[in-house]
C-alpha positions as CSV (number, residue, x, y, z in Angstrom):
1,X,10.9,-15.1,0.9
2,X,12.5,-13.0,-2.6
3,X,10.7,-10.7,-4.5
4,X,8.2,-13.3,-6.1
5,X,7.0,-14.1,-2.6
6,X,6.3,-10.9,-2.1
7,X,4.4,-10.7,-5.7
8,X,2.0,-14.0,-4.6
9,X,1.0,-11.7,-1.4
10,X,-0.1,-8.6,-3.8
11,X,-1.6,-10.7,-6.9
12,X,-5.2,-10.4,-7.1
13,X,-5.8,-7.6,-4.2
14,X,-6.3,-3.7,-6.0
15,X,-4.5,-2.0,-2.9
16,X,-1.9,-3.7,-0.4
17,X,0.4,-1.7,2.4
18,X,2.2,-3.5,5.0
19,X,2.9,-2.0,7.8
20,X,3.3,-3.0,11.6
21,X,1.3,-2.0,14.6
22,X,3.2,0.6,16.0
23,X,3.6,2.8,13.1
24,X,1.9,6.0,12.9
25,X,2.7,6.6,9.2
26,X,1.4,3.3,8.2
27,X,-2.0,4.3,9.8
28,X,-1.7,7.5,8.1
29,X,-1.4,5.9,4.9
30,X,-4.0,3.5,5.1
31,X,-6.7,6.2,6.5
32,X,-5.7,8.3,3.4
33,X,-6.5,5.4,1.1
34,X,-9.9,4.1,3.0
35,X,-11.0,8.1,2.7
36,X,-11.8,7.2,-1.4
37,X,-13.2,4.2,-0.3
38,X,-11.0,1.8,-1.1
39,X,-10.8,-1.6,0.7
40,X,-6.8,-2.5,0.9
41,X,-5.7,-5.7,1.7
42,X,-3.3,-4.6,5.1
43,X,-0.4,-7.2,6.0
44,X,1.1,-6.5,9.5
45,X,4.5,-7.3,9.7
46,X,4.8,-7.4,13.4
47,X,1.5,-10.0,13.7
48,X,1.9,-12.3,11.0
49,X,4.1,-15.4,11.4
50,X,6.5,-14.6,8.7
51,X,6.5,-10.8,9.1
52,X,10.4,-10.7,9.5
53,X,10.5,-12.3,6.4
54,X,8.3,-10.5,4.8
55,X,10.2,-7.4,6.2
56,X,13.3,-8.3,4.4
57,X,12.3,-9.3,1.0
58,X,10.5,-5.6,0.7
59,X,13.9,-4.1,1.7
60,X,15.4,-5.9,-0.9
61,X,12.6,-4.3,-3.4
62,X,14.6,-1.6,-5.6
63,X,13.7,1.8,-4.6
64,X,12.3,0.2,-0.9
65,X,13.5,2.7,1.4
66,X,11.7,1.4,4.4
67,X,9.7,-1.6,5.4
68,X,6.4,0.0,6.6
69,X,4.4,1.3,5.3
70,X,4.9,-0.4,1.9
71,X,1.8,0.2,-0.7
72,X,1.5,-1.7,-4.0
73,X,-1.4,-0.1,-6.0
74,X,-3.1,-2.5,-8.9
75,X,0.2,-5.1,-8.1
76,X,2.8,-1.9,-8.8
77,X,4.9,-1.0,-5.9
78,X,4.1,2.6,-5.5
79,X,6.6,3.4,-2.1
80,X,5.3,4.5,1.8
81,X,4.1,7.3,2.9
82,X,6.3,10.5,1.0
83,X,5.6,8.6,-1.9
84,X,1.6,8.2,-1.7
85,X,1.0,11.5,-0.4
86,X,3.2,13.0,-3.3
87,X,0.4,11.2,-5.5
88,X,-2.2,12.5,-3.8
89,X,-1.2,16.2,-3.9
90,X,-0.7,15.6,-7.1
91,X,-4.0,14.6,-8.2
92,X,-2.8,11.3,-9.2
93,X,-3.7,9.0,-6.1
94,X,-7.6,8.7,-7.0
95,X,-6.8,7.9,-10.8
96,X,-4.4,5.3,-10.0
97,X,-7.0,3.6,-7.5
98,X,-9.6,3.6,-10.2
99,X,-7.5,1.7,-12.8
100,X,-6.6,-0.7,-10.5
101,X,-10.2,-1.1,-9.8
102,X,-10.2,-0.5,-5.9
103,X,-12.7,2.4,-6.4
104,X,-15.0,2.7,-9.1
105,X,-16.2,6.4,-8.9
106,X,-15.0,9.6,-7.1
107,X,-17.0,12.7,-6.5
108,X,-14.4,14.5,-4.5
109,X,-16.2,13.5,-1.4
110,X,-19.6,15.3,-2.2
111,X,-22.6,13.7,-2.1
């Protein structure tokens, strides 16, 4: 699996991150995102048949650092964890999830 493989898994879905099981940031990321109420599609590497695969086409991603957690945001690879909390201190994680249409609306968690 190249880099188009890893395209076909991201097409269509707002928010993906792969991650594996066993890896706290990857749960950290994906809590972050599921706060704004977004939905992401979640691929673990270490319980799907071709995780290993998958694994090593995302390390072959420029700027892919690490395998997990991975997060493509409206089909743009965005990085892992430094790189999504560096959005969100920023202000910039909410806005992005809004144009890729995995949350319509944000009232800064009020009610």
């Amino acid at each position: 699996m190249a880099g188009a493989g890893i395209m076909d898994l991201v097409a269509g879905n707002p928010v993906v991150i792969f991650t594996k099981s066993s890896c706290c940031m990857s749960h950290t990321v994906e809590s972050l995102i599921r706060s704004f109420g977004a939905n992401p599609t979640i691929y673990e590497l270490d319980q799907v048949p071709n995780g290993r695969l998958i694994e090593q086409a995302l390390l072959q991603l420029p700027e892919c650092q690490q395998s997990t957690p991975t997060v493509f945001i409206g089909q743009q690879f965005i990085g892992g964890n430094k790189e999504v909390n560096s959005l969100h201190l920023r202000n910039e994680l909410v806005p992005l999830l809004i144009r890729a249409k995995a949350i319509w609306i944000w009232n800064g968690g009020r009610n």
